[in-house]
Each structure stands twice: as structure tokens, then as C-alpha cells.
N, C-alpha and C positions, 0 to 999 in steps of 0.2 A: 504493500500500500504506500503511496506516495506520501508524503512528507506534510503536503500542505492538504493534504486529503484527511490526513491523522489530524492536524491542528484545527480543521474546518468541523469536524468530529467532537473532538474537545470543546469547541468554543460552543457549538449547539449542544451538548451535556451539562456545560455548566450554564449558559445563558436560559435552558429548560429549567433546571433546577433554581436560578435566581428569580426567574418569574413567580417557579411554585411559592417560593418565599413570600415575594413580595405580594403577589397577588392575596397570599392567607392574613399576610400583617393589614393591607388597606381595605379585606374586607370587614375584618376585625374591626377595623379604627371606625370604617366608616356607618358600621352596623351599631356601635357602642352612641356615637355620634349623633344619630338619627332616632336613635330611639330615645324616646321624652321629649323629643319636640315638635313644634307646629309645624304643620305642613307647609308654610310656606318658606318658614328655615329650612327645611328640608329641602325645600325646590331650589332655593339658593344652594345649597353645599350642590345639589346636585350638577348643577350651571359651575360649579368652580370645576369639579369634577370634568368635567368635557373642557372648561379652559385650557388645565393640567394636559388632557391630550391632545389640544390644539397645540401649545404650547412646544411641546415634548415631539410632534409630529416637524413643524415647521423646523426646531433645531437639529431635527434630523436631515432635513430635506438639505437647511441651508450646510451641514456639514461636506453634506455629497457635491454639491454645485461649488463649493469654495475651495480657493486654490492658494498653494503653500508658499507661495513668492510674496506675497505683502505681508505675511505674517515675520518672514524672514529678515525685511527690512525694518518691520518696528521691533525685531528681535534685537536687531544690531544695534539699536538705539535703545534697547533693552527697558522698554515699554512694560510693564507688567503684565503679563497673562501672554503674552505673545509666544513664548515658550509653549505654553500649552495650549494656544491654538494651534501654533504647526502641528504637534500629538493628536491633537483632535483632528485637522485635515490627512494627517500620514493614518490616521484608524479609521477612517469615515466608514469604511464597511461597518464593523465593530460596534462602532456609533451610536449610528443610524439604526441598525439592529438593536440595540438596546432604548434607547430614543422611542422610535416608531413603533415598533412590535412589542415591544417586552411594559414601556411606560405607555405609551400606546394604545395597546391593546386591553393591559388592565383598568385602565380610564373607561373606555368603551363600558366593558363587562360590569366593572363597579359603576357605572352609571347607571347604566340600564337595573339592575338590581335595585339601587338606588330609588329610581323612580318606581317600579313597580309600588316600594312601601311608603313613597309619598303619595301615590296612587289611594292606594290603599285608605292610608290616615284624612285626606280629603274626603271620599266617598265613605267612609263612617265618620266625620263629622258633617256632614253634610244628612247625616240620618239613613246613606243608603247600606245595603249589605252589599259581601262580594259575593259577583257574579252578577249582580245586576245590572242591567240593561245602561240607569247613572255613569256606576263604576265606569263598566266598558267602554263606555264613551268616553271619558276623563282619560281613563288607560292610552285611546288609538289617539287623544291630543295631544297630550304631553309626551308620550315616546315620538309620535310625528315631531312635536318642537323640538326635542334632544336630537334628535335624529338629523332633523336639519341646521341646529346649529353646529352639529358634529360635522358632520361633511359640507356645510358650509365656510365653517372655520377654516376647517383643514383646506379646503382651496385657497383662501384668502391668503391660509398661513403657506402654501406651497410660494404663491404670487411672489409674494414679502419675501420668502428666505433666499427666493433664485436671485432678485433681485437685489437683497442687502445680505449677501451670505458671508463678505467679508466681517460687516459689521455685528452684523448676530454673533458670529463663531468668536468674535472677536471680546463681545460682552460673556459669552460663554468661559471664554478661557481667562478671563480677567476674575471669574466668578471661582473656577479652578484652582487660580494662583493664590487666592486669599483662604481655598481649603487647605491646598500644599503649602505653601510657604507659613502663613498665620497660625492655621488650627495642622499642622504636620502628620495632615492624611496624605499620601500617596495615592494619587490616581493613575499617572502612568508610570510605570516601571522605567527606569531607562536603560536600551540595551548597554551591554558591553561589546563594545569590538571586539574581537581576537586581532592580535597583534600576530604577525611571523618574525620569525626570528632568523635574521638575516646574515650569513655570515660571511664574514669582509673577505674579499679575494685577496691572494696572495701575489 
């Protein structure tokens, strides 16, 4: 098996496995959340929720469309975060993949859950039960609103990130530098060369 066929392997095993994670912590958070309040807080957390994946979509997008040469020049001028925008443009596969799909995706799914039980908490304060005809109707409104500000957003956010991808990535990596450098998380590893070792002619 090839090499980068092994690594593309790896990186889908573990980016599976951070999803499961994350996806069980934000259902957690946002079921704990939700529960004891008004359905219109509700409908608010839920609208942040699809933000979260407009958000998280668009930084993926603009990751993929931006390119490593101006990052390089404000590297040289030693710009903060520019270091780790080059990281983020040299990974944009990687990225973008954890970005779109993984934050992404959990947005979505935690949305839509979401709103089902804001669904819900309207149509019995409203005096109806579930299942009724009320409900249903409430139901096919509010998943249509989610639904279209979810793929509405994310076009909008496609527009914005091809067009200011230097700049996004560039807020991005500035956001980075203050996790690495300030709070001394590690987000990108950085490789080691191998060096050869050269032996002087005689």
C-alpha cells in the first residue's frame, strides 16, 4: 500500500473518530442548553447553530481558494498569524475537511435536532399535542427557515471566502497565533527536515 494511501487512511480514522467526539460533547451541550427554556431562546441558539456552520463552511472554502505567496510576505515582515496561515494554506485538504465536514456537518445535524425540540416546546405551549396537524405545520416552517438559511448562508459564505480568502485565512491564522504563541497549544506540528550528511571530497 502506498504511503500517502496509508496516511489518507489515518487521517479518515482519526478525523471519524474526532467527529464521534465532538458531535456527542455538542449534543450534550446543546440538549442541556435547551432544555428549560423558551422556545424562542431556543430558536435563537438554534440560528447561532447554522451560523457556527456557515461560519466553519466559508473558512473552509476560503482555505482551498487561498494561496501561500502573500502569507509569505507578511511572514517576512513577521506579521503575527502569518506563520500559520501558510500551515493552514500548505493543509487546506486537512482543513477544509475538518472545517466543512466534520464542524460542518455537526452544525447541520445538531441543528436540525435542535429545532425539532423547539418544535416541539412551541406546539405545546401553544396548547397543541405532537402529531398534530398545529405541530406539523410549525415543524415543515421552521426546518424550511433552517434549511434555507443553511444553504443560503453557505452560498453567500462560498461568494465571500473565494473572494477575500486571503483575508479570512489571514484572520484565521492571527486567531491561531494567539492559541500557539499566548495560550501554548500546538496546532500545527512542524516538520523536521532530515539533513544528509555530506562528506567532503578529498
Amino acid at each position: 500500500m502506498k504511503e500517502s494511501m496509508k496516511q489518507s487512511l489515518r487521517w479518515s480514522w482519526m478525523i471519524a473518530v474526532i467527529t464521534l467526539v465532538l458531535a456527542a460533547i455538542f449534543s450534550v451541550i446543546s440538549t442541556a442548553i435547551l432544555s428549560g427554556v423558551a422556545w424562542a431562546v431556543g430558536m435563537m441558539i438554534v440560528f447561532l447553530i447554522v451560523l457556527l456552520g456557515v461560519i466553519s463552511d466559508t473558512i473552509g472554502v476560503a482555505a482551498t481558494a487561498a494561496r501561500e505567496k502573500p502569507f509569505h510576505a507578511m511572514a517576512a515582515e513577521k506579521l503575527p498569524g502569518a506563520r500559520q496561515a501558510v500551515q493552514i494554506t500548505r493543509n487546506a485538504d486537512k482543513f477544509s475537511n475538518f472545517t466543512n465536514d466534520v464542524i460542518g456537518d455537526i452544525a447541520g445535524v445538531i441543528s436540525g435536532t435542535a429545532s425539532a425540540y423547539v418544535v416541539l416546546q412551541l406546539a405545546s405551549q401553544l396548547g397543541h399535542e405532537e402529531g398534530s396537524t398545529t405541530q406539523f405545520a410549525i415543524s415543515v416552517l421552521f426546518t424550511s427557515i433552517v434549511a434555507a438559511l443553511t444553504v443560503g448562508g453557505k452560498s453567500v459564505g462560498k461568494t465571500l471566502a473565494i473572494q477575500y480568502s486571503t483575508e479570512i485565512i489571514y484572520r484565521v491564522g492571527r486567531l491561531f497565533y494567539v492559541i500557539e504563541v499566548k495560550l501554548k497549544i500546538t496546532i500545527f506540528k512542524k516538520k523536521k527536515k532530515k539533513r544528509k550528511n555530506l562528506k567532503g571530497r578529498k
